[in-house]
C-alpha positions in Angstrom: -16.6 33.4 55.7 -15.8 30.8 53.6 -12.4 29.7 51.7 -11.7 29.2 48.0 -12.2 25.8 48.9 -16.0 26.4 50.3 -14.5 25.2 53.5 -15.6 27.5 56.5 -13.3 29.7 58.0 -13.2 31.8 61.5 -11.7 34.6 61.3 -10.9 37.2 64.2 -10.4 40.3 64.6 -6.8 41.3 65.2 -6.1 42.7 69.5 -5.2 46.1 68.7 -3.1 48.1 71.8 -4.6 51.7 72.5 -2.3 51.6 76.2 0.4 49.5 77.6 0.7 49.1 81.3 3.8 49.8 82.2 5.6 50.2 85.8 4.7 53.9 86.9 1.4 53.7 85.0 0.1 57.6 84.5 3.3 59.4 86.2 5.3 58.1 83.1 2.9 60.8 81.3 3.4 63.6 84.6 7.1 63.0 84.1 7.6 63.1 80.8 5.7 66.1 80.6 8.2 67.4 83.4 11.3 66.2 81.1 9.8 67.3 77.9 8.9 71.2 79.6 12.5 71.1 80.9 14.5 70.4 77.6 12.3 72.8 75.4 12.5 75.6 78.3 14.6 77.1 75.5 13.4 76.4 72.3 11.9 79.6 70.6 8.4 78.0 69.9 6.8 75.7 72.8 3.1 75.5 73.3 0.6 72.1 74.6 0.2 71.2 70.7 3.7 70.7 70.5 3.9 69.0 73.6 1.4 66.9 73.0 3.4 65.6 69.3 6.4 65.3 71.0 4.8 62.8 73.2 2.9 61.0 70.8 6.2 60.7 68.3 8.4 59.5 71.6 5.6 56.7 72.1 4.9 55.7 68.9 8.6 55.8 67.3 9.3 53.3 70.3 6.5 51.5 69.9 7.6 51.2 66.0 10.9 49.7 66.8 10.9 47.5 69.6 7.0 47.4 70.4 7.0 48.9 73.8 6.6 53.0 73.8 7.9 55.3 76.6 4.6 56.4 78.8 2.2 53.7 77.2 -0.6 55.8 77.7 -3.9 56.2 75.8 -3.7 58.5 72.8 -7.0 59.8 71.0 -7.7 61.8 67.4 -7.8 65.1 67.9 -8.1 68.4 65.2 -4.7 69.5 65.9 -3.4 66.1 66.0 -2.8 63.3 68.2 -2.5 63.5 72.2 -2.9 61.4 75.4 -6.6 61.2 76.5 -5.6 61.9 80.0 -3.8 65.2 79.2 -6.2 67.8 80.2 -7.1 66.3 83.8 -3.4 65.8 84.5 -2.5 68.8 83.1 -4.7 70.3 85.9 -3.8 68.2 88.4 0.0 68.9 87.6 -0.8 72.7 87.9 -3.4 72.0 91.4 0.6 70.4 92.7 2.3 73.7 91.8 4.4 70.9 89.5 4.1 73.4 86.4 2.9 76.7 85.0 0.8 77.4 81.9 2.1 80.7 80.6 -0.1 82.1 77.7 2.6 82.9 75.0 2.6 84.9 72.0 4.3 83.5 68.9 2.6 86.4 66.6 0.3 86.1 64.1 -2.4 85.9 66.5 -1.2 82.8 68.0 -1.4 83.0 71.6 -0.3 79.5 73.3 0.1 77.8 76.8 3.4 77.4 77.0 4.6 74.5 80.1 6.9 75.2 82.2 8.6 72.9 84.6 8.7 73.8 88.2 10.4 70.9 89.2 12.8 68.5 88.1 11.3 65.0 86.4 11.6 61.7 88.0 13.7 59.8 85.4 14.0 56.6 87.4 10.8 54.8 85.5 13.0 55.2 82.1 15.8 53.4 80.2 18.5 55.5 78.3 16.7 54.0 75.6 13.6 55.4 76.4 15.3 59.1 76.5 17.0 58.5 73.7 13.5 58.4 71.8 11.9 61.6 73.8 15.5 63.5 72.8 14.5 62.6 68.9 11.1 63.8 69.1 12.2 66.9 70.8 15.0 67.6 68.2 12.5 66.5 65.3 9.7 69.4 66.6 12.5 72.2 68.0 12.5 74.5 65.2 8.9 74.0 64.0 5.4 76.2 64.9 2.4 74.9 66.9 0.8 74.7 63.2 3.9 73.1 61.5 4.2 70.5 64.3 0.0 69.8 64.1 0.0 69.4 60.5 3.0 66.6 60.5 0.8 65.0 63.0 -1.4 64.4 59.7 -0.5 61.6 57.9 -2.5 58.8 57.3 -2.9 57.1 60.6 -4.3 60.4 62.0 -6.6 60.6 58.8 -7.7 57.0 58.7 -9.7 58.0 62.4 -12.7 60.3 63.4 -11.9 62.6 66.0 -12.1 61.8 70.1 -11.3 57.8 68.4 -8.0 56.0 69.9 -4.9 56.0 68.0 -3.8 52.4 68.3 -0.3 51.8 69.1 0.0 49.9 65.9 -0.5 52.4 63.5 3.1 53.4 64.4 3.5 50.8 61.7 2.1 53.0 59.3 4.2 55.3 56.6 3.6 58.5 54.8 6.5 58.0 53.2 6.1 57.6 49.1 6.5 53.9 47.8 9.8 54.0 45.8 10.1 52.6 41.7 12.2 49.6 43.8 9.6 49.0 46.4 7.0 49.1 43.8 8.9 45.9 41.3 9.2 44.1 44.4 5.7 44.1 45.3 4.7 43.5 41.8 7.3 40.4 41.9 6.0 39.2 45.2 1.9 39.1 44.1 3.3 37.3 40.6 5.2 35.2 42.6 2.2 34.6 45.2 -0.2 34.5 42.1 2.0 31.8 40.6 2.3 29.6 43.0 -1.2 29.4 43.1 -1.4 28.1 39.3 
């Protein structure tokens, strides 16, 4: 690649993050999923889809503001929305330990889902108040919604920017669906005039 200059130019790609080690590694996930079972043990509507969105908010909202998520596990594409790579061998593994229970549910409509529930109590010791704090808002966020309501939030533009079974990069946390406002529109177009003047 060359510069406007004709002067050669290297250019890398930027290091994207699809995990983060952190201490605990994959019982982070097997707890969380422990503390996410035992807070929604109540909530009218609680299936794996929502489950797995809670999760995925929790990580990626912390990942958004202070660049290091909750479980820092792997997180792929998939139709109904985002979830961690590992969940369906853990899941198995957590129900092989007698650790939870997969009830089949039905929320009407035809909608028949698995529905965790916790048979024992989550470790919290690998987690900061901080890091509750974000699981707590991702629970409240998801509480009153369906299996389908809380898949199709899942759908905004980092989800559709990737193909199915792909990783979801810890940076597209950085991503909004959010509409640009009139405001945030004039000062964009004031930044590239600026930029484009001080070219001139």
């Amino acid at each position: 690649m060359k510069d406007t200059r004709g002067m050669r130019v290297q250019t890398t790609r930027p290091k994207l993050t699809p995990s983060v080690i952190l201490p605990g590694k994959q019982d982070r996930l097997r707890q969380m999923i422990l503390y996410v079972a035992t807070k929604c043990a109540k909530a009218e509507r609680m299936g794996l889809i929502k489950l797995n969105k809670i999760l995925w908010k929790a990580d990626f909202d912390a990942f958004a503001a202070r660049q290091r998520p909750i479980t820092g596990r792997e997180y792929q594409r998939l139709d109904l929305g985002p979830a961690p790579k590992e969940m369906p061998p853990l899941l198995r593994d957590m129900l092989r330990d007698g650790l939870i229970e997969l009830v089949p549910t039905d929320f009407g409509e035809g909608i028949i889902e698995q529905r965790p529930i916790a048979l024992a109590r989550p470790n919290l010791t690998l987690f900061t108040k901080d890091d509750l704090a974000f699981v707590d808002a991702a629970i409240a966020y998801y509480w009153d919604k369906t299996g389908r309501e809380t898949s199709d939030d899942s759908h905004g533009v980092a989800w559709k920017s990737h193909g199915n079974k792909t990783p979801m990069y810890y940076e597209l946390s950085y991503l909004s669906d959010d509409e640009v406002t009139a405001e945030q529109r004039v000062e964009l177009l004031q930044k590239v005039r600026a930029r484009k003047g001080s070219r001139a």
